[in-house]
N, C-alpha and C positions, 0 to 999 in steps of 0.2 A: 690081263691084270693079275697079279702077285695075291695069291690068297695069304688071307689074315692065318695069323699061326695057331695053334691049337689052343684050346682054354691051360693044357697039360702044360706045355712049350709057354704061355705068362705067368702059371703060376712059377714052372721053376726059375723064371727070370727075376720075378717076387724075391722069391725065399732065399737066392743067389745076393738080389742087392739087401735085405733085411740080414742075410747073416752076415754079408762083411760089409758094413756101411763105409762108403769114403769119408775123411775131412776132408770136406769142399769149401769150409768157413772157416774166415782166423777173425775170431770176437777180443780182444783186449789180450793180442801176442797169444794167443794160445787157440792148437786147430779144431775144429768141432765138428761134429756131424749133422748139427742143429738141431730143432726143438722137436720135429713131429717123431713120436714112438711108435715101436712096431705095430699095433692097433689101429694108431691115424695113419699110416703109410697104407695098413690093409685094407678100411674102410672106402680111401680114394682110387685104391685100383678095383674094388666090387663095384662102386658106383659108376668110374669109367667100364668096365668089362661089363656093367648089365646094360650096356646101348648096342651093343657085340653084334644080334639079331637084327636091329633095324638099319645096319650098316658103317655102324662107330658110332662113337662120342667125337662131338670138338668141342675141346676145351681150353681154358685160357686161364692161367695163371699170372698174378703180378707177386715176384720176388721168383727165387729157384732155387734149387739145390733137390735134397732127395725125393722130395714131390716130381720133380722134373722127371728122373727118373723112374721112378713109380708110376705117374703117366702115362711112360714111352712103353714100361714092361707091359701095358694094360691094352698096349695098339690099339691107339681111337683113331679116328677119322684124321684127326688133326689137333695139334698141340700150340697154343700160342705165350709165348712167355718172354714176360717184360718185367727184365733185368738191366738195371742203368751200372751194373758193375764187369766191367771187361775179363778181367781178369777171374771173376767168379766163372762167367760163361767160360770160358777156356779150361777151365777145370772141369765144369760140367759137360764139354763136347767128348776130353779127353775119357772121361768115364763113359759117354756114352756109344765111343768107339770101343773099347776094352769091354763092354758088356755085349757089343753087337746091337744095340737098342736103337735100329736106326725105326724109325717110325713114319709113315707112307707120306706125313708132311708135315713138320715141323718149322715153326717161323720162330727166331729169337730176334729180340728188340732190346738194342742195346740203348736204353733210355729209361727215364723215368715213367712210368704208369699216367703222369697227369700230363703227359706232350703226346700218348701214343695211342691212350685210350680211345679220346673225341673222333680219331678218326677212325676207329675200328668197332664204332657204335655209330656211326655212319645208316649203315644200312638200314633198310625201315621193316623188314622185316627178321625179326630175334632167331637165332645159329647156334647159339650155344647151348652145352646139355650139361657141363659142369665147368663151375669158374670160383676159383680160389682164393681170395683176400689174404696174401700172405707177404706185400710189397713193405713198403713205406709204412712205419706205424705213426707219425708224425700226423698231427693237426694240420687241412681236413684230408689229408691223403687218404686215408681210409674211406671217407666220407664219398670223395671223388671216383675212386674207383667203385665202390660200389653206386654210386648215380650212374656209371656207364656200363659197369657189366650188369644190370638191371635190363638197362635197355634191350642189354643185345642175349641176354637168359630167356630161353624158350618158357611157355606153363608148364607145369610140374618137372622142372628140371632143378639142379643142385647149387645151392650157393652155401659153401666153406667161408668159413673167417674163423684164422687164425690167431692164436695170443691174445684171448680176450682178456690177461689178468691184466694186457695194457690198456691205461684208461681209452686211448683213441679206439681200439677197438671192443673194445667191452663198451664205450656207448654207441655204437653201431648194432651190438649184439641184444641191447636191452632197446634198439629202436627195436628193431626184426621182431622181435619175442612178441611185440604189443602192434606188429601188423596183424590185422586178418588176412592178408593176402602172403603172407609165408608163415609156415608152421615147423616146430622143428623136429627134422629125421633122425639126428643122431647127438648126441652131448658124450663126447669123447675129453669132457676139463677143461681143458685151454684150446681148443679147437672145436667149433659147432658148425655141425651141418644143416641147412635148411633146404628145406624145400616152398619151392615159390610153386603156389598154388593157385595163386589171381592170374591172369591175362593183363596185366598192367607192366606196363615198360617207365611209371612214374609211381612217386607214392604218390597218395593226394596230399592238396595242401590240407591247413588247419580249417578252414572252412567248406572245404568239399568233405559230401557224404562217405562212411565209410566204403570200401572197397565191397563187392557182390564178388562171393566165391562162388563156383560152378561144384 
């Protein structure tokens, strides 16, 4: 088996893609490198890199771009990302051959988040250790994904949502806030990180008792 590369060898694959960022995104004719800044790109490789010891992170992202990469520099277990645009993925494999970022198993899903999710929450017992809401910002797409990467989010592992100045996810962000069973690790502006702290794979409804944190 191919040992994971040094913490030395992903930081400088970090700081490699953080100082020359690619345009991998064309928003209204014109190319971008999109929304997350050097802080939120560093946050999500600390929190993939600190699973490092008990033998990766797998993680799963809906939408892609420099996250994607930032992921791969961080070598987790396993990377899942569900992006319904072709042409973006081909730009992002194209970078992630010219960086060398090949990552021990990588799956992309060229589809929407709400065809690919159901079946990748399938399983009855929860796999993931960080998962990213950064897909569809569109009513209840936000909603959706996070009902299935819930599911499949281990206890005290990481849930990101992105772009909360947009209303779909900013009322995801103010559900989250007023759970007892996630509490928040980081407020990085328009991107928060939580931490799910319940053993629940559902919220409860409006009539079940609140959640019991451990």
């Amino acid at each position: 088996m191919t040992s994971l590369p040094s913490a030395k060898s992903c930081e400088e694959r970090l700081r490699t893609i953080i100082s020359d960022k690619p345009k991998l995104h064309c928003w209204n004719g014109e190319w971008r490198i999109g929304g997350l800044t050097d802080h939120m790109l560093r946050k999500l490789f600390d929190i993939t890199r600190s699973f490092e010891t008990s033998g990766g992170a797998t993680v799963l992202e809906t939408g892609a771009g420099l996250s994607t990469l930032v992921f791969l520099a961080a070598e987790p277990r396993k990377l899942i990302t569900i992006e319904p645009d072709p042409e973006l993925i081909g730009r992002i494999k194209s970078e992630i051959a010219r960086l060398s970022l090949r990552g021990p198993d990588h799956q992309f899903y060229t589809d929407c988040s709400e065809n690919i999710l159901p079946e990748l929450a399938k399983d009855e017992v929860p796999y993931l250790n960080v998962a990213l809401i950064d897909g569809g910002h569109g009513m209840p797409t936000v909603f959706v994904d996070f009902c299935y990467m819930n599911k499949a989010l281990k206890q005290g592992r990481y849930l990101a949502v992105d772009d909360i100045q947009l209303h779909s996810a900013r009322q995801l962000y103010l559900l989250l806030k007023q759970q007892p069973g996630f509490e928040i690790s980081a407020d990085l502006g328009k991107l928060i990180v939580f931490k799910k702290i319940a053993d629940i794979r559902f919220l409860p409804d409006f009539l079940e008792p609140a959640v019991c944190v451990q």
